[in-house]
N, CA, C and O of each residue as an XYZ file, in Angstrom:
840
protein
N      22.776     20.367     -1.897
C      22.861     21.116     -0.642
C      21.847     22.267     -0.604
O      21.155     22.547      0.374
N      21.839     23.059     -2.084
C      20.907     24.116     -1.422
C      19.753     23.959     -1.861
O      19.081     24.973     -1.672
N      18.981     22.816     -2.573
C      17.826     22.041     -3.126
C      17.046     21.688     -1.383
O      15.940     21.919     -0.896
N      18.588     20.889     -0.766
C      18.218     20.413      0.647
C      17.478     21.750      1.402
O      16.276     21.938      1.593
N      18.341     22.387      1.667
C      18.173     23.591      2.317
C      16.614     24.413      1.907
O      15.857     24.824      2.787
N      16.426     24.503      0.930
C      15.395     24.840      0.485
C      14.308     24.407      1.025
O      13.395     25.094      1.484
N      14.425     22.648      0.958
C      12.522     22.117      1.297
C      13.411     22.060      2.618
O      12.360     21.578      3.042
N      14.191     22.069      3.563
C      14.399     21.848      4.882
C      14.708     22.853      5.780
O      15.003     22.546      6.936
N      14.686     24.044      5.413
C      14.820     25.055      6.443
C      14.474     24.884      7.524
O      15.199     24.354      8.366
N      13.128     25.348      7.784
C      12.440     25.574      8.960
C      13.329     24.365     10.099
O      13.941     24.707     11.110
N      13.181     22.953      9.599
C      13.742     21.791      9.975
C      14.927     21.862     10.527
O      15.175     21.345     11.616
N      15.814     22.542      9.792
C      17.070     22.654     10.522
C      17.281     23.565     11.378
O      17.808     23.144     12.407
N      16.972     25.175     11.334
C      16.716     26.116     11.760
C      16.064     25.461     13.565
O      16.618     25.828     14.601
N      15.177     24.749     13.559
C      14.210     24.115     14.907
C      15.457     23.338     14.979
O      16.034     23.582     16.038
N      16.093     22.479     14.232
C      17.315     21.307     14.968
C      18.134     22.368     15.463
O      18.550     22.218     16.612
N      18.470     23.449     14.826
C      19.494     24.129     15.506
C      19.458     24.826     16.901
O      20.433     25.114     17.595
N      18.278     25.017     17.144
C      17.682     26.050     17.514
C      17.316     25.202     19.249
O      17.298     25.807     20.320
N      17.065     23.705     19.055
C      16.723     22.689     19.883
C      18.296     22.325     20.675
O      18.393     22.096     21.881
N      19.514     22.335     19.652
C      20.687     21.977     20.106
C      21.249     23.661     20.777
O      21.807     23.707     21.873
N      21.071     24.581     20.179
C      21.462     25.755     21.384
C      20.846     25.514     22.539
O      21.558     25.343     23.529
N      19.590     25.455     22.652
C      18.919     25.153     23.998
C      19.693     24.217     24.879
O      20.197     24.695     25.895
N      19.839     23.041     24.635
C      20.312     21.994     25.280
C      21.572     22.613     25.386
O      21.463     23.232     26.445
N      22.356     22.764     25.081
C      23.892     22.889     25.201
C      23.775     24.085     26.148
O      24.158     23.945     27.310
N      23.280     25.235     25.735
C      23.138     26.522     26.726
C      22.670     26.111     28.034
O      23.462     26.021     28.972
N      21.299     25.828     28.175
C      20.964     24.980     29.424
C      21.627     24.641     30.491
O      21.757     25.089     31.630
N      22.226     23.292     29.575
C      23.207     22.653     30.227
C      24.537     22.831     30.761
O      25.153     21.975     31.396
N      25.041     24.259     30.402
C      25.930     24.722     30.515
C      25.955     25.776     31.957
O      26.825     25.832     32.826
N      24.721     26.530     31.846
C      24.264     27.195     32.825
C      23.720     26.781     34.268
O      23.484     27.384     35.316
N      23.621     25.262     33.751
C      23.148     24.946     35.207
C      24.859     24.147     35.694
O      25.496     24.363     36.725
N      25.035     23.696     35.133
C      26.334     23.453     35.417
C      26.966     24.603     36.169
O      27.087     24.362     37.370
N      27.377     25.726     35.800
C      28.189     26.975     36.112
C      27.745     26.986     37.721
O      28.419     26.843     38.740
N      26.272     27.225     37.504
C      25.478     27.308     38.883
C      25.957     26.435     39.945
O      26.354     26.820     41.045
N      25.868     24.808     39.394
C      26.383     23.952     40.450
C      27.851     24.185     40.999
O      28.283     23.995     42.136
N      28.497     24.655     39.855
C      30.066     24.664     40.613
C      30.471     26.235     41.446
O      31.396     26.457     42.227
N      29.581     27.008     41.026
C      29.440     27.933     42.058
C      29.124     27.871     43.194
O      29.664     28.584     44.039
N      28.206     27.035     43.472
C      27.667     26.590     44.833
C      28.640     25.378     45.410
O      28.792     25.149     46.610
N      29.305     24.603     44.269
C      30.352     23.978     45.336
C      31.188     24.611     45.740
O      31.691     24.509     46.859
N      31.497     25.431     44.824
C      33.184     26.513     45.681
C      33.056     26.731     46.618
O      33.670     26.283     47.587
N      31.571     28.066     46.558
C      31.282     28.536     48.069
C      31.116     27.575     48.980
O      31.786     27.806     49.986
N      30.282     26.257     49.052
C      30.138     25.494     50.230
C      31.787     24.475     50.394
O      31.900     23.423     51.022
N      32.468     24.921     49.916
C      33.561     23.730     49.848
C      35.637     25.006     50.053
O      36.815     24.812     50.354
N      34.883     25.933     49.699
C      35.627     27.193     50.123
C      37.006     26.741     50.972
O      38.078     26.249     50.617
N      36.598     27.040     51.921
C      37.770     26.707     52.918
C      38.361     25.319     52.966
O      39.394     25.171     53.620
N      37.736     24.118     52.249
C      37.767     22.887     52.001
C      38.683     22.180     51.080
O      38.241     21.171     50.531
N      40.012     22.597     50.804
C      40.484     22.396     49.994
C      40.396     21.052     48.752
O      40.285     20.882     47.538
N      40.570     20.091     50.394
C      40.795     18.730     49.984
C      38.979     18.205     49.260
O      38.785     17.289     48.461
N      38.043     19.016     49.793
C      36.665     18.585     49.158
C      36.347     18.653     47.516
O      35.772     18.010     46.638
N      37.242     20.070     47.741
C      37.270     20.409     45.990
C      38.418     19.609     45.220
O      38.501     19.717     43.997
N      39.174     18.924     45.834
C      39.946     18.307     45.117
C      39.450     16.928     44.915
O      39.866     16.192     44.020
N      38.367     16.543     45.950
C      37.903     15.278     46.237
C      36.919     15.286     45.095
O      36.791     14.383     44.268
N      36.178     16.515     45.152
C      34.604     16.874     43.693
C      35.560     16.684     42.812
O      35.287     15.516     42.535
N      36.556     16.958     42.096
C      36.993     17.353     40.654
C      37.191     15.862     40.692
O      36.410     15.175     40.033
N      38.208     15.246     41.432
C      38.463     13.755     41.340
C      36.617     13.037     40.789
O      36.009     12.850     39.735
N      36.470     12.926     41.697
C      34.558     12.801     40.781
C      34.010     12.598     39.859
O      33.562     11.620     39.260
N      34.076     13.952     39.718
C      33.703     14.498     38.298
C      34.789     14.121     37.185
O      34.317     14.049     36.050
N      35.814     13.932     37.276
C      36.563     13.241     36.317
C      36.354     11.400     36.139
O      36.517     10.555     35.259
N      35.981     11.449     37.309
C      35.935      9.926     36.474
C      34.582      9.914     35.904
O      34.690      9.471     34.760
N      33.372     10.191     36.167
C      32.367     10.501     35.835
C      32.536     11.162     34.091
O      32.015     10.574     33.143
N      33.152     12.142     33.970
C      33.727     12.023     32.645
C      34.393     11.611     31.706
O      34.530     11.986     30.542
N      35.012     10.394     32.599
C      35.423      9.264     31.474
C      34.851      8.205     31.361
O      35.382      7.218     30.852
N      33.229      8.241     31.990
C      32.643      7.283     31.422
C      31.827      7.673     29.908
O      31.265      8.743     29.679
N      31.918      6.677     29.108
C      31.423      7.087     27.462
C      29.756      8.072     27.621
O      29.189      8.206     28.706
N      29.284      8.588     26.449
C      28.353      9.039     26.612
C      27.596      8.197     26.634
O      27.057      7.888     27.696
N      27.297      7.516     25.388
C      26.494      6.192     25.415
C      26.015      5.727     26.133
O      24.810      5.477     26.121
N      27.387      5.241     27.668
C      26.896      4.450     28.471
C      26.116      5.453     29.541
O      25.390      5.016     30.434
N      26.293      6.421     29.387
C      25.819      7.632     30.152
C      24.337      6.901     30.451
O      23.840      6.184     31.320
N      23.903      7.594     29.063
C      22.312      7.832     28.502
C      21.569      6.347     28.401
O      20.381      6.108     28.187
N      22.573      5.514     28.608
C      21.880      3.819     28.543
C      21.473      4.021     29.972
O      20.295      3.725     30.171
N      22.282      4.541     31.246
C      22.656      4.125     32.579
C      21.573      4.754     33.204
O      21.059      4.367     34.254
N      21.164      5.923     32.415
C      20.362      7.251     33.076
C      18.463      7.034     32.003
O      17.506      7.773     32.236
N      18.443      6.303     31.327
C      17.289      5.762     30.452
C      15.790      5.414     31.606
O      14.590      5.687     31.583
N      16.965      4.487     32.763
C      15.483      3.841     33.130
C      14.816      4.742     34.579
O      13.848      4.677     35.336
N      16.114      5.629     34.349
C      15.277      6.656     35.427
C      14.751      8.093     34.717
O      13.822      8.764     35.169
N      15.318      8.337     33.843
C      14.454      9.544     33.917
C      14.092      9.457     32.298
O      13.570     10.431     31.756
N      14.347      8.421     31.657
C      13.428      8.189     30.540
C      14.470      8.679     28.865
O      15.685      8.749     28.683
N      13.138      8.960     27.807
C      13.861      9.037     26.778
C      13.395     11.397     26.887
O      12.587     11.950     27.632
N      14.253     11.991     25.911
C      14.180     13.216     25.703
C      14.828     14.084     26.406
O      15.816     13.544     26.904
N      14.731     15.242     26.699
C      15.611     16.461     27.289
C      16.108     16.067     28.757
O      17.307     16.088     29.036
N      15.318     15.778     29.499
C      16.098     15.288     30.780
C      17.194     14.366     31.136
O      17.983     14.629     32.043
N      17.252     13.261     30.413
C      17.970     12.719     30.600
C      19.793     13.340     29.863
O      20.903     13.102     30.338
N      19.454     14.109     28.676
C      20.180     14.362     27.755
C      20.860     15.393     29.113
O      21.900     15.234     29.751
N      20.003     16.260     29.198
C      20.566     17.527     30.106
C      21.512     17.002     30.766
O      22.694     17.239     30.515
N      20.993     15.978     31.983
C      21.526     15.641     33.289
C      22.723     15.220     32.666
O      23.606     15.759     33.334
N      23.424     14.352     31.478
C      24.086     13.494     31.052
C      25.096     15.428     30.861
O      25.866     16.016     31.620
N      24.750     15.641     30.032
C      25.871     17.217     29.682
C      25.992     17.795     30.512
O      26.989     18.499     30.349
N      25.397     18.015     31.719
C      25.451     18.871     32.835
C      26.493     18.170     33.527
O      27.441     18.807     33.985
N      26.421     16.986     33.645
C      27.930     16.291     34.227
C      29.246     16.356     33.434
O      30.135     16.571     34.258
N      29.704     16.275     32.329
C      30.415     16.602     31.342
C      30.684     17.791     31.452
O      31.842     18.179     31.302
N      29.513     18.759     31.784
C      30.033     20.391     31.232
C      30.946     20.515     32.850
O      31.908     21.281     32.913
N      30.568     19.783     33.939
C      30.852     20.015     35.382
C      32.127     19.922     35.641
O      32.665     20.790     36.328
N      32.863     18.812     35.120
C      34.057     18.705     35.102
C      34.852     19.775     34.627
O      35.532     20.441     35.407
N      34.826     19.959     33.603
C      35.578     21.352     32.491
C      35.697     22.618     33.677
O      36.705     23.191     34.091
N      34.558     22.766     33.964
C      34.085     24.479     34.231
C      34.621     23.738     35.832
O      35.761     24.139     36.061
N      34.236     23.027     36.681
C      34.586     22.839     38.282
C      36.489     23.135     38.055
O      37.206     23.879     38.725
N      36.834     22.338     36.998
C      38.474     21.892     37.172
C      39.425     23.475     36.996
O      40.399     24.000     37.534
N      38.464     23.787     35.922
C      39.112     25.665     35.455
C      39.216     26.328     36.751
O      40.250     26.764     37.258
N      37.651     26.368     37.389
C      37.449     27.499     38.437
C      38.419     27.340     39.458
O      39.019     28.300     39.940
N      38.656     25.755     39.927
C      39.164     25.585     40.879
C      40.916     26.140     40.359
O      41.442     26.949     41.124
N      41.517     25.816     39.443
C      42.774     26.022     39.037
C      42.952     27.535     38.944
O      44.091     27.911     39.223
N      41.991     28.577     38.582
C      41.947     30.062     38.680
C      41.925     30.371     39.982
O      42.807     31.157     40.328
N      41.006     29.901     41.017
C      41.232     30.171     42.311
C      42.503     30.180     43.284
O      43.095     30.865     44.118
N      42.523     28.780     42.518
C      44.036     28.360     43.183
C      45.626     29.197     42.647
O      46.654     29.082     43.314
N      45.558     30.002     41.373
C      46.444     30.684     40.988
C      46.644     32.176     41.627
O      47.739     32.738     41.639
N      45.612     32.664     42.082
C      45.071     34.067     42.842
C      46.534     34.031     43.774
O      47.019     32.962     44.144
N      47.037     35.118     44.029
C      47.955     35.562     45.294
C      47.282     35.610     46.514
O      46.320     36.350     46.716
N      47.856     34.684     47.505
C      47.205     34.156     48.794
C      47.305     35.708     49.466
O      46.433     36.019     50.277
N      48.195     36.524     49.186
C      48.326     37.863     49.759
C      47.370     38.753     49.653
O      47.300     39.614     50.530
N      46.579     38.755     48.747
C      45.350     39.637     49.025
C      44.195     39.282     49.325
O      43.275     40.095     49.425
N      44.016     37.618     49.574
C      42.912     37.301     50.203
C      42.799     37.619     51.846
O      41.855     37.697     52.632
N      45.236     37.859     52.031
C      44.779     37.668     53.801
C      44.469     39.323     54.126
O      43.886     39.743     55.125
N      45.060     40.202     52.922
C      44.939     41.708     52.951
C      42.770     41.714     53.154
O      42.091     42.259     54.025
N      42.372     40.953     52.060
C      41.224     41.453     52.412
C      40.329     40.950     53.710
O      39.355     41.545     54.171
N      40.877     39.749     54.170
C      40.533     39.081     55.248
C      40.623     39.735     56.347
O      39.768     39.663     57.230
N      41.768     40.512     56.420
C      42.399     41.750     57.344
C      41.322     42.939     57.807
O      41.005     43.490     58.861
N      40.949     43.011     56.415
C      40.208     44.423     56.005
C      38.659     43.906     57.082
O      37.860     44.676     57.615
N      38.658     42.415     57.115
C      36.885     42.538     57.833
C      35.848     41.822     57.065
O      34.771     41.421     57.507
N      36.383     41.690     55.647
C      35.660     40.740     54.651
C      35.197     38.956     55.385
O      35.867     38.030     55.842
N      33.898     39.163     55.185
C      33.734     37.261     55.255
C      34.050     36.459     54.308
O      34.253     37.126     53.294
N      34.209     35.258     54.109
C      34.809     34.543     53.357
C      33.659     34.858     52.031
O      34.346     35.059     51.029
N      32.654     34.933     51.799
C      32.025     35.076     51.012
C      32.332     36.483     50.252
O      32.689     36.538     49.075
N      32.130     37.672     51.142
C      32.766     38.722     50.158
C      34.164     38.780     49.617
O      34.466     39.601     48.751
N      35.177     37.763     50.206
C      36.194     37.463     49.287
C      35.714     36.636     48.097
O      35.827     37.158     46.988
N      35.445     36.001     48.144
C      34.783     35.161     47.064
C      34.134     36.265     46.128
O      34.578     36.550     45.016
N      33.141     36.788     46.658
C      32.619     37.130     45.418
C      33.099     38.713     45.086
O      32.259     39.409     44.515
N      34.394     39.317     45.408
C      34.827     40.567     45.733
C      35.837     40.332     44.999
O      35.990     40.925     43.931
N      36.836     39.274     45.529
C      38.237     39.474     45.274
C      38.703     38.019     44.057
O      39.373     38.153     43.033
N      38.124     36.765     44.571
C      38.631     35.614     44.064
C      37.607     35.118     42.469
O      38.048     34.593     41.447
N      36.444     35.450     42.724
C      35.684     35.714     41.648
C      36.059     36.108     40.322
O      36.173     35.446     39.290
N      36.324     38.031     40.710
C      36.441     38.329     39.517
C      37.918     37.943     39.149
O      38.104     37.632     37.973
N      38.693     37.929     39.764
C      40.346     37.336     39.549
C      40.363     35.844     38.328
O      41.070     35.650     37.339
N      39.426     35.131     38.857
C      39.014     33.773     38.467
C      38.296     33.702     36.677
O      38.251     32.792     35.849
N      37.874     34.976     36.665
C      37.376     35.128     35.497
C      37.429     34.969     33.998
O      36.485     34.700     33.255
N      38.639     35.170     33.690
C      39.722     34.866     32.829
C      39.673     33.306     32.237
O      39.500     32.878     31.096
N      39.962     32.467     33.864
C      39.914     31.264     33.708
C      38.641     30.373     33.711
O      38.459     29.309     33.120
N      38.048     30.868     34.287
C      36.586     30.734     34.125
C      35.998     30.180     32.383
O      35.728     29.109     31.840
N      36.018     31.439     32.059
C      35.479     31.854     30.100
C      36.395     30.578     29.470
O      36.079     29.713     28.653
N      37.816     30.852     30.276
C      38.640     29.443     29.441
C      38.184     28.278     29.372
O      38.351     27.649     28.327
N      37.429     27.643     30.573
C      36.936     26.564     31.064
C      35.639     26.583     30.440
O      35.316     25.503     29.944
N      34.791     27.546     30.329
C      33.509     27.646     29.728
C      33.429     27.522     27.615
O      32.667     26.892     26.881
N      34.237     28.162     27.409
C      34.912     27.877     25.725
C      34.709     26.426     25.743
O      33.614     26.079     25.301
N      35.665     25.281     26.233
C      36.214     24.351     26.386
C      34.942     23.556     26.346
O      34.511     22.963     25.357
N      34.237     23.625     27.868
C      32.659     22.891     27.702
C      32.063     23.092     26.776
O      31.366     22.231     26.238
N      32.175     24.140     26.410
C      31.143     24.639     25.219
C      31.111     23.779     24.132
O      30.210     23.010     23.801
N      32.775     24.099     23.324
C      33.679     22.615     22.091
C      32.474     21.319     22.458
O      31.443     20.989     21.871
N      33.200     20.760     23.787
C      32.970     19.677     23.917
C      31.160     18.936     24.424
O      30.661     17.814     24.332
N      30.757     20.032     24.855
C      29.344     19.875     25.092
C      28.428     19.979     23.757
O      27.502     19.168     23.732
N      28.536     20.815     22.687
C      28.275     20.956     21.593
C      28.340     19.455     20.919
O      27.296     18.873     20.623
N      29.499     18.930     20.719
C      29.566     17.398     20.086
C      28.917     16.249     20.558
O      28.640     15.261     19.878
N      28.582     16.486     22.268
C      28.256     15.162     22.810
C      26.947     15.538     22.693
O      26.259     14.607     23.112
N      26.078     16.707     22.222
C      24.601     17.119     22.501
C      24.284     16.362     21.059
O      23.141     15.935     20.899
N      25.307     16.176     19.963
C      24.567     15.669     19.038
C      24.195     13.872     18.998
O      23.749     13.373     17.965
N      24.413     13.151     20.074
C      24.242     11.778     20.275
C      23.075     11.702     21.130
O      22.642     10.695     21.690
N      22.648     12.796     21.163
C      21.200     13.405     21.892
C      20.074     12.928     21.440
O      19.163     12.438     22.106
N      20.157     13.130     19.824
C      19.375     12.552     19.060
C      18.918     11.347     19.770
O      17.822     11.551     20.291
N      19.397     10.109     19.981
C      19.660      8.836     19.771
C      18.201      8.487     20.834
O      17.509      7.470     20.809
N      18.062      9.586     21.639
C      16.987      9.428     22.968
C      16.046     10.428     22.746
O      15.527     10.991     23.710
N      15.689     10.792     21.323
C      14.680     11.693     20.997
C      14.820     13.117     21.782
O      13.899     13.910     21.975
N      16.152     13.261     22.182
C      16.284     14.962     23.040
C      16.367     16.068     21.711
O      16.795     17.181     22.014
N      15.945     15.822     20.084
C      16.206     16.259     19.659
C      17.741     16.952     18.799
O      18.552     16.159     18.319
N      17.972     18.500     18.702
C      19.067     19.073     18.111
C      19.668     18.374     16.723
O      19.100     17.633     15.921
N      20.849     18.818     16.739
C      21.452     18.438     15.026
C      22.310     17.637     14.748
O      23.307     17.742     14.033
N      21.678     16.330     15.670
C      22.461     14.930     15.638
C      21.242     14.615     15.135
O      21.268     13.423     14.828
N      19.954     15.207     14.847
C      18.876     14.373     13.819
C      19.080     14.484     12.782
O      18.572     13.698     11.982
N      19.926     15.530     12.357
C      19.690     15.707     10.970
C      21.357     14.670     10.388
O      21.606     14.215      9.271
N      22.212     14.607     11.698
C      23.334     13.787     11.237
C      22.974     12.254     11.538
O      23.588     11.419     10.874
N      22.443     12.001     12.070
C      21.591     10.592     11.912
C      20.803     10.300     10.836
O      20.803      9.190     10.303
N      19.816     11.653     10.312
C      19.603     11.169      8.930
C      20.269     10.785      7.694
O      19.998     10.066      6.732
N      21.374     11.626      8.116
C      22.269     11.435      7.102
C      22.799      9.910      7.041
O      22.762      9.210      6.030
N      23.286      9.529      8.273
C      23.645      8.262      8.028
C      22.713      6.818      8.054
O      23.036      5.630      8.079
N      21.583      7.426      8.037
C      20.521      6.035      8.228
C      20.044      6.169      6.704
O      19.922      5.160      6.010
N      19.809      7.301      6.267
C      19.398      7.258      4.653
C      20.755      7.179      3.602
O      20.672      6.889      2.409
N      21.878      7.469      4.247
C      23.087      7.715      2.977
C      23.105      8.529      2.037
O      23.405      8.356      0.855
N      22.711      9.606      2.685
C      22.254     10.922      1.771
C      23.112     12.262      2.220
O      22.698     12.953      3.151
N      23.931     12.488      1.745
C      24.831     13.608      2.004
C      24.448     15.546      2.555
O      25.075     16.481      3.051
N      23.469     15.347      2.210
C      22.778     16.890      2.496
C      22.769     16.866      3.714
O      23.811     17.262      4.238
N      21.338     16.288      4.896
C      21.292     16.269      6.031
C      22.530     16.230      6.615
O      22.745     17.279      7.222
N      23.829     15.099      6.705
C      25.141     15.170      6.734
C      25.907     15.987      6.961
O      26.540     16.106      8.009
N      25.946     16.470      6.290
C      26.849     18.034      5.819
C      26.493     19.050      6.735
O      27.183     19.620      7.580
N      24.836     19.235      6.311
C      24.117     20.432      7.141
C      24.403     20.244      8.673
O      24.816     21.029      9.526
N      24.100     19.150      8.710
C      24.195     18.833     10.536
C      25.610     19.265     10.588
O      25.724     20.387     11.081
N      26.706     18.718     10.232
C      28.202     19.531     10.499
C      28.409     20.357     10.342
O      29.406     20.689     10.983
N      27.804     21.505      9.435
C      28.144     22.677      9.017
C      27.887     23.447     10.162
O      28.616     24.162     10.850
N      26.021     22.985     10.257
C      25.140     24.248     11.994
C      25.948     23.961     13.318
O      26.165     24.741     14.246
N      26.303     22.768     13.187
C      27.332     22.559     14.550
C      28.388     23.535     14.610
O      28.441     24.475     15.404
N      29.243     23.240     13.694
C      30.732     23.589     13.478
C      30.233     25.360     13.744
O      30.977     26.159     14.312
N      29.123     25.650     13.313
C      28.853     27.592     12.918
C      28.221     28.272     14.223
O      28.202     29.497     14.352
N      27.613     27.232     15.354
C      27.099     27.361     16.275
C      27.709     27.550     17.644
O      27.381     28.035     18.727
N      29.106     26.734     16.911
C      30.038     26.411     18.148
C      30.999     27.865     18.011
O      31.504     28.491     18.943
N      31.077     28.197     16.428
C      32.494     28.892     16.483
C      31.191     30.581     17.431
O      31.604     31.327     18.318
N      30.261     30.617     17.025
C      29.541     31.861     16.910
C      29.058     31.663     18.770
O      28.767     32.701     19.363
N      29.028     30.756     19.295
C      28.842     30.824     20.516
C      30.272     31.464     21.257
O      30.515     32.488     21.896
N      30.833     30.629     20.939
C      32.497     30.800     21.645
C      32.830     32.443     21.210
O      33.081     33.118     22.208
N      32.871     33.067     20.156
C      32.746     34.479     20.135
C      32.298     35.060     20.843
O      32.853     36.019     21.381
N      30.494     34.454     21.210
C      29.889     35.694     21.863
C      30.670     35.733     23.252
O      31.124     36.703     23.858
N      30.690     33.871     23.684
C      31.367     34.199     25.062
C      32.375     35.360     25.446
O      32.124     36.173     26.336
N      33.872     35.366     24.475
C      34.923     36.231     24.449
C      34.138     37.537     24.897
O      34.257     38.062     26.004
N      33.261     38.013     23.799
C      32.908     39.401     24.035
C      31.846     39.772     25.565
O      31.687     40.875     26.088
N      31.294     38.539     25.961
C      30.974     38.836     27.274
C      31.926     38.714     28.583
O      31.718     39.158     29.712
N      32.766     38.154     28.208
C      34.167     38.162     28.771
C      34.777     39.604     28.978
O      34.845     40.169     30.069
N      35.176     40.078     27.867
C      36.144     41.644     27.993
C      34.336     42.379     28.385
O      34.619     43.557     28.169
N      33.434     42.399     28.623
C      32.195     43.145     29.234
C      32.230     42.986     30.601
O      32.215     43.882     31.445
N      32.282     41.689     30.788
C      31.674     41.637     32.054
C      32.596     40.976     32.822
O      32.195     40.003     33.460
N      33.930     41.349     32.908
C      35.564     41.235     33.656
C      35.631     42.680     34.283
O      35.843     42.851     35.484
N      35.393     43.929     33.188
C      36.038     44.915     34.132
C      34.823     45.545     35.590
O      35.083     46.036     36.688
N      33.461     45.210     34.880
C      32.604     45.109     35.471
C      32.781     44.425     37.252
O      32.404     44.902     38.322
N      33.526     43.122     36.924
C      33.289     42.853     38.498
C      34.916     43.224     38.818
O      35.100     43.406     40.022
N      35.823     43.334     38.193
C      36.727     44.131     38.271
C      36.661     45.451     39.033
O      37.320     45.592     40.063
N      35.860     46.448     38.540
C      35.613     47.396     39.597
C      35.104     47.474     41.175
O      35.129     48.348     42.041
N      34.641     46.141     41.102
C      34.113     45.871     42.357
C      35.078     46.014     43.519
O      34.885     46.656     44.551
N      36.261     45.238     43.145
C      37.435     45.435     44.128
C      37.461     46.651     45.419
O      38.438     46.742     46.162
């Protein structure tokens, strides 16, 4: 292991470094999209119930068949990988937001509705930061699960630290193996931390907004 580590640093360090990218990425554009469905789907109940329906079945199709399905259009490497996690991460983070929204007390949306607010400054005033909580919950969650499916990434040259767990199992050599589970497993727990702490930051933040 640390013989491995030695002549393979740099190597893993770039695999690791290739799989934050992708997973972060993909995570962020995701967030983006389901932000923009809320707002355009807002008053729409049944639309957002119609998107999550969607997006769930869309997430129970395998990855595999994902990245086979999505190959002859947008090819082998990061794009295709993205688009494939960006749907995966969509489900998680759309299903949270919508279930945080939907938990909010209908009483102070009609208090602020009262007040003169457009549906948008409720949104991003009142139902937003309320939502927040559940939000980070939903974002943790993608995170777990976006992290594991980024390593079958490899398989389409998108890179990250399913190369170094593919080496492991195409040579039968335990180092690469290991390492690839270890940077995962240390990437995932150390991401999901930072989230928490941008969480209790940036809650009371739109919290004050109220």
């Amino acid at each position: 292991m640390i013989s491995y580590w030695n002549q393979n640093a740099s190597t893993i360090l770039t695999d690791t470094a290739q799989h934050a990218q992708l997973v972060f990425g993909s995570l962020a554009i995701a967030l983006v999209i389901a932000i923009l469905l809320v707002l355009l789907c807002l008053r729409h109940d049944r639309l957002l119930t119609g998107l999550n329906y969607i997006f769930s079945l869309l997430y129970s199709v395998p990855s595999f068949a994902f990245f086979a399905l999505l190959l002859p259009l947008t090819g082998l490497g990061n794009t295709t990988a993205t688009v494939v996690l960006v749907i995966y991460s969509e489900y998680v983070i759309l299903r949270t937001f919508i279930t945080g929204l939907r938990a909010i007390d209908p009483s102070l949306i009609e208090v602020a509705t009262g007040m003169g607010m457009t549906s948008r400054q409720v949104f991003l005033k009142i139902q937003l930061p309320l939502a927040i909580p559940t939000i980070f919950s939903g974002l943790q969650v993608a995170l777990a699960s976006t992290m594991s499916i980024a390593t079958i990434a490899a398989t389409i040259n998108a890179g990250g630290l399913g190369t170094l767990l593919f080496e492991g199992l195409q040579t039968q050599q335990m180092p690469p193996l290991l390492w690839g589970i270890i940077m995962t497993v240390a990437l995932t727990l150390v991401s999901i931390a930072v989230l928490r702490i941008l969480q209790h930051v940036y809650q009371p933040r739109l919290g004050g907004n109220h």
